[in-house]
VMD Tcl script that draws the C-alpha trace (Angstrom):
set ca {
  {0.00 0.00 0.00}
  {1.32 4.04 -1.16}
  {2.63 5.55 1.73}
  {3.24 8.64 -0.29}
  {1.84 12.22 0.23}
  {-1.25 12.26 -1.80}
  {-1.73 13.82 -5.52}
  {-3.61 16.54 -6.33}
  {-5.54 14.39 -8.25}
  {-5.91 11.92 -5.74}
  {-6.79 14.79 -3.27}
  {-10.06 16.04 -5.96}
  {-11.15 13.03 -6.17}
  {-11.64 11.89 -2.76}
  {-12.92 15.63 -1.83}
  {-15.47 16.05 -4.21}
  {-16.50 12.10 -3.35}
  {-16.45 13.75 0.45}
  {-19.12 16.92 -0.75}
  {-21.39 14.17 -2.86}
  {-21.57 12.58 0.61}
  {-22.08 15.94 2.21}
  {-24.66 17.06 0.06}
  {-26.98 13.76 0.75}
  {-26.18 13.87 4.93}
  {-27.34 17.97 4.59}
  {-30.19 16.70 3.02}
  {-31.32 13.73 4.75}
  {-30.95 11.17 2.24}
  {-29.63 7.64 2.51}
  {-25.54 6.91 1.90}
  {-23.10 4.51 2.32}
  {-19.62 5.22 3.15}
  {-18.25 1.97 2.61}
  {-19.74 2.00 -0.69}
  {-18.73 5.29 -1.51}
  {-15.19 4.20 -0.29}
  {-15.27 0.91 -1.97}
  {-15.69 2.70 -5.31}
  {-13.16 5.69 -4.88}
  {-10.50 3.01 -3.93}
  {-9.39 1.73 -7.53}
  {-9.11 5.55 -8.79}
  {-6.34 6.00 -5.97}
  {-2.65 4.79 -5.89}
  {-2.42 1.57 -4.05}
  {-4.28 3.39 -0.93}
  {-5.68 1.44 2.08}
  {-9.42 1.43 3.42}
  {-7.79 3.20 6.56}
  {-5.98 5.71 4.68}
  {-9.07 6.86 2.78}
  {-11.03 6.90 6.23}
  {-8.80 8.88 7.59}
  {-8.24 11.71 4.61}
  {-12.07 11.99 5.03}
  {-11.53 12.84 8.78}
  {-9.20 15.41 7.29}
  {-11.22 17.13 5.21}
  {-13.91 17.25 8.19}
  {-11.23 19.83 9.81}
  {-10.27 21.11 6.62}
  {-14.03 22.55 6.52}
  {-14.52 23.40 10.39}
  {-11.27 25.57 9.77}
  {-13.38 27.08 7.11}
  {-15.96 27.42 9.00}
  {-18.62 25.10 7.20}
  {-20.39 22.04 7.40}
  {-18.70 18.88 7.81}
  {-19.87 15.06 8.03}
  {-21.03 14.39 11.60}
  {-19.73 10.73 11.26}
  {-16.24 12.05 10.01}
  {-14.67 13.34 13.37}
  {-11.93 15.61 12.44}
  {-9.04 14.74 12.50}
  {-5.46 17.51 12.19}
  {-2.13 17.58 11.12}
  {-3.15 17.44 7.84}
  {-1.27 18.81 4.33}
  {-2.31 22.56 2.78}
  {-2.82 20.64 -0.45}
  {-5.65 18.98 1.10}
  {-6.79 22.59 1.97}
  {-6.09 24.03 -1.94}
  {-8.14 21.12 -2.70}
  {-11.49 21.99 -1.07}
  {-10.60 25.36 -1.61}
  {-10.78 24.63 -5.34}
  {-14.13 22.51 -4.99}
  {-15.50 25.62 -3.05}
  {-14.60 28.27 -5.61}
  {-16.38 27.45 -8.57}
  {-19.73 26.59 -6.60}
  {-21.11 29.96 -4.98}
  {-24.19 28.58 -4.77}
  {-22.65 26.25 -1.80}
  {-21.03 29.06 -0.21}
  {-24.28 31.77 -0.16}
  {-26.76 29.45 0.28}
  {-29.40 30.26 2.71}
  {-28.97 28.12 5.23}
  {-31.35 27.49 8.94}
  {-34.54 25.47 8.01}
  {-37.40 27.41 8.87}
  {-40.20 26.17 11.46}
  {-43.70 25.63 9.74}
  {-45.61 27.90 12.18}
  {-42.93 30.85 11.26}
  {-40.27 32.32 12.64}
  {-42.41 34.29 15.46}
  {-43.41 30.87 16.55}
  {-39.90 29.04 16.29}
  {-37.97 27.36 19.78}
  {-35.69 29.58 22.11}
  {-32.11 28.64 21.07}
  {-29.42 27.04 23.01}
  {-27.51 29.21 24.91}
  {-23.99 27.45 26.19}
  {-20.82 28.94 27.38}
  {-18.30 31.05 25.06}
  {-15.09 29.80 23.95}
  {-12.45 30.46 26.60}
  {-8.92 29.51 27.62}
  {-9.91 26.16 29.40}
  {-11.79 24.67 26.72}
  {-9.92 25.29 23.52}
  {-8.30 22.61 21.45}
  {-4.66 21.47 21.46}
  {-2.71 24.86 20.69}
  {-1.48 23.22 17.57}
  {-4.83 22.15 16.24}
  {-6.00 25.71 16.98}
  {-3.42 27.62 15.04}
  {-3.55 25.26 11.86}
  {-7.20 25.84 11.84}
  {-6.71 29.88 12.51}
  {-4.28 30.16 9.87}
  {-6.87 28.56 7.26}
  {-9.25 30.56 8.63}
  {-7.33 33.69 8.02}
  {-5.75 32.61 4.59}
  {-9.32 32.36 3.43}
  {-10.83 35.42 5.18}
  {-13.33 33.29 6.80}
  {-14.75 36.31 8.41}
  {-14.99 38.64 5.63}
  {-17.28 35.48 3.82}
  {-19.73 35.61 6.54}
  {-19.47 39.19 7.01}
  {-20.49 39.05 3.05}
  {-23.19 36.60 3.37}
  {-26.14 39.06 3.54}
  {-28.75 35.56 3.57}
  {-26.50 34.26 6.38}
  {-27.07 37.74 8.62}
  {-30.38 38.44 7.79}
  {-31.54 35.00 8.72}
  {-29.22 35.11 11.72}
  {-30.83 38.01 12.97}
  {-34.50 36.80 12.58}
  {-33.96 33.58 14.21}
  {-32.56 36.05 17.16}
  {-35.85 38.06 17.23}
  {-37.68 34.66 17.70}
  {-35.60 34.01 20.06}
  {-35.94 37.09 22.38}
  {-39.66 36.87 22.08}
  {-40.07 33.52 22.62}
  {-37.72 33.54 26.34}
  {-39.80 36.74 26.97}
  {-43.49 34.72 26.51}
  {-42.00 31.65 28.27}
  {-41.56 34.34 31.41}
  {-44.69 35.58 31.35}
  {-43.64 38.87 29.58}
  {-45.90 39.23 26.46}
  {-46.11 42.82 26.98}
  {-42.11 42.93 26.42}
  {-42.45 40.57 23.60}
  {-44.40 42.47 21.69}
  {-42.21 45.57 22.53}
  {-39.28 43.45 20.54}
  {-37.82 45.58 17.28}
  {-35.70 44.21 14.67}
  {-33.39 47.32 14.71}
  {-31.34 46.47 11.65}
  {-34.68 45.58 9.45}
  {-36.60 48.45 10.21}
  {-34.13 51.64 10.25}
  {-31.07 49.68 8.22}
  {-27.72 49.45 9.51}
  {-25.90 52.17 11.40}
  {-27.38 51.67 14.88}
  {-24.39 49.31 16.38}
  {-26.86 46.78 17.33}
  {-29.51 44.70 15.61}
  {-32.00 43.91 18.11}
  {-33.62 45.86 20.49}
  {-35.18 43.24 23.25}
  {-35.41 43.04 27.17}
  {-34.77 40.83 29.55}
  {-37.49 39.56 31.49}
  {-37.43 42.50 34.23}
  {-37.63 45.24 32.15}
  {-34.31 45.77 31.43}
  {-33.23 46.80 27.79}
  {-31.28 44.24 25.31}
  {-29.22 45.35 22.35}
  {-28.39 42.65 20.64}
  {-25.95 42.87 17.95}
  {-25.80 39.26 15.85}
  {-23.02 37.61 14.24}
  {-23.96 34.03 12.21}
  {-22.07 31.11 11.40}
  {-22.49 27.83 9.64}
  {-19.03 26.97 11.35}
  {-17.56 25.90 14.67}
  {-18.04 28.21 18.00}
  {-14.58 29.45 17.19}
  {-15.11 30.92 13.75}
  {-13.38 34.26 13.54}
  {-16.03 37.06 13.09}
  {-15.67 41.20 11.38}
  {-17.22 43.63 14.16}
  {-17.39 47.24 13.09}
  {-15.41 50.46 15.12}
  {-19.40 51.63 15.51}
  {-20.45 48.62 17.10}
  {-17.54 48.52 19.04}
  {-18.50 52.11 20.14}
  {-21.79 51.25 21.28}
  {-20.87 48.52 23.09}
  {-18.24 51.07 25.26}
  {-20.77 53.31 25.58}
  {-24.10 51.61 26.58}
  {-21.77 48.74 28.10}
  {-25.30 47.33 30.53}
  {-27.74 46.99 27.82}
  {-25.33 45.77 24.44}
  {-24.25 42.24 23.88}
  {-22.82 40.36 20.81}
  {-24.75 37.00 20.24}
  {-22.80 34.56 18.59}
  {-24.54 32.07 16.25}
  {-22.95 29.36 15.26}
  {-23.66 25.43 13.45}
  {-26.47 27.45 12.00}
  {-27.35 25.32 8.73}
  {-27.60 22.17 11.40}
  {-28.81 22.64 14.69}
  {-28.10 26.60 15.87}
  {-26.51 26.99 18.96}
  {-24.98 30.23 20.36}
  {-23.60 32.22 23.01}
  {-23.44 35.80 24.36}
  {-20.41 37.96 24.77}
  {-20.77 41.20 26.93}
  {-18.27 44.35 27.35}
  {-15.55 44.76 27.54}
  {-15.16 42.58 24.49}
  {-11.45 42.53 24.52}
  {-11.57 40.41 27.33}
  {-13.20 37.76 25.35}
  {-11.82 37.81 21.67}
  {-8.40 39.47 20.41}
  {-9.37 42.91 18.14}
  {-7.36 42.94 15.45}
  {-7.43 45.64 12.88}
  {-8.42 44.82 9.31}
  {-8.80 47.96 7.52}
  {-7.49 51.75 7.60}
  {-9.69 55.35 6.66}
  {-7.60 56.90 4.16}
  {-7.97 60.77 3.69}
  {-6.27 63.12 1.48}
  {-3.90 65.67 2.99}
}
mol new
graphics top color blue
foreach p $ca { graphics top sphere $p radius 0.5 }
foreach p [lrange $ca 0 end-1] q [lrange $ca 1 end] { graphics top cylinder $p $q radius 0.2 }
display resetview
């Protein structure tokens, strides 16, 4: 059996045999690995079941660097080669339709009607991955501007943001608090971008919510853009703002919330410069 590094041949073959896989999981129809594997096998050199099981595990962190969806039944697995990255990068690139679709299945009653989300804990020191595993998947991430794509996305954002609003009214009815769930604004919607927040809720005393949303169909670590205005707000009306992180949104959303001073959460890095003439 080839113990060699992999082609890039070899490497197209078995990633866009990976997305055909992807596409039917995403969708909910019936696959077979082994058969899948059984019949990418004699278009490789000399490579092993094992081998081929475990590229597949590489491409699964390949696209969670990426921030995108991955096969559940692939666990990721790192250390892997940046050809194997070029490679889904060059599946990716001719298929914007994959990259912009909409993605968040919408609940049949409407989106006034949909589930409170799960809140969980933000990323932190003590629960990170290995350091090395982290920085391979932060350079992708950064190589490919993973937070400019979202930023892009407007479907992604706007979707983000109304699965929010169902969220804030539905914890509000669930305390009682119809009267403050009615109250609820979709900031961004209704008087456009500019505010440094997106949502305008409560909490269920009274107190006022500004929610500014940032969306994901990636990992809880996915970097994410955050404008010098909502950074702004969030100094200035420090009690009411908050940044709620989305993330795994085309599967099963989950987030959490980040509150000010937000450089003691995430590291600000600068992205862009205001040039003006002399």
């Amino acid at each position: 059996m080839s113990n060699g590094p992999w082609t890039d041949a070899e490497n197209d073959l078995i990633v866009a045999d990976y997305f055909a896989m992807l596409a039917d999981d995403i969708a909910g129809r019936r696959y077979s690995k082994a058969a899948h594997r059984r019949a990418l096998l004699p278009l490789l050199n000399d490579r092993s079941e094992g081998a081929v099981e475990f590229k597949h595990q590489n491409i699964s962190a390949v696209l969670k660097a990426l921030g995108e969806d991955w096969i559940p039944g692939y666990k990721p697995a790192f250390n892997f080669q940046m050809t194997l990255v070029d490679a889904v990068a060059r599946r990716l690139t001719p298929h914007p339709d994959w990259l912009g679709r909409l993605p968040g299945p919408r609940p049949a009653n409407g989106m006034g009607e949909a589930a409170q989300l799960w809140i969980g804990p933000p990323p932190t020191l003590s629960n990170q991955p290995p350091p090395q595993e982290l920085d391979q998947m932060l350079r992708i991430a950064r190589k490919f501007d993973v937070a400019g794509r979202d930023e892009r996305n407007r479907a992604l954002g706007r979707a983000g943001e109304e699965r929010v609003l169902a969220h804030e009214q539905a914890t509000l009815k669930a305390a009682g608090r119809d009267d403050l769930a009615r109250k609820v604004r979709w900031v961004s919607e209704e008087d456009g971008d500019g505010a440094g927040y997106d949502i305008a809720s409560y909490a269920p005393d009274g107190r006022s919510r500004l929610i500014e949303v940032k969306t994901t169909n990636g990992w809880e670590r996915t970097p994410f853009h955050i404008s010098r205005n909502e950074l702004a707000v969030a100094g200035e009306r420090r009690a009411e703002w908050c940044l709620f992180r989305m993330w795994n949104f085309s599967r099963a959303p989950k987030a959490f919330e980040l509150y000010p001073p937000l450089d003691a959460h995430v590291s600000l890095t600068p992205t862009s410069f205001q040039a003006s003439f002399h």
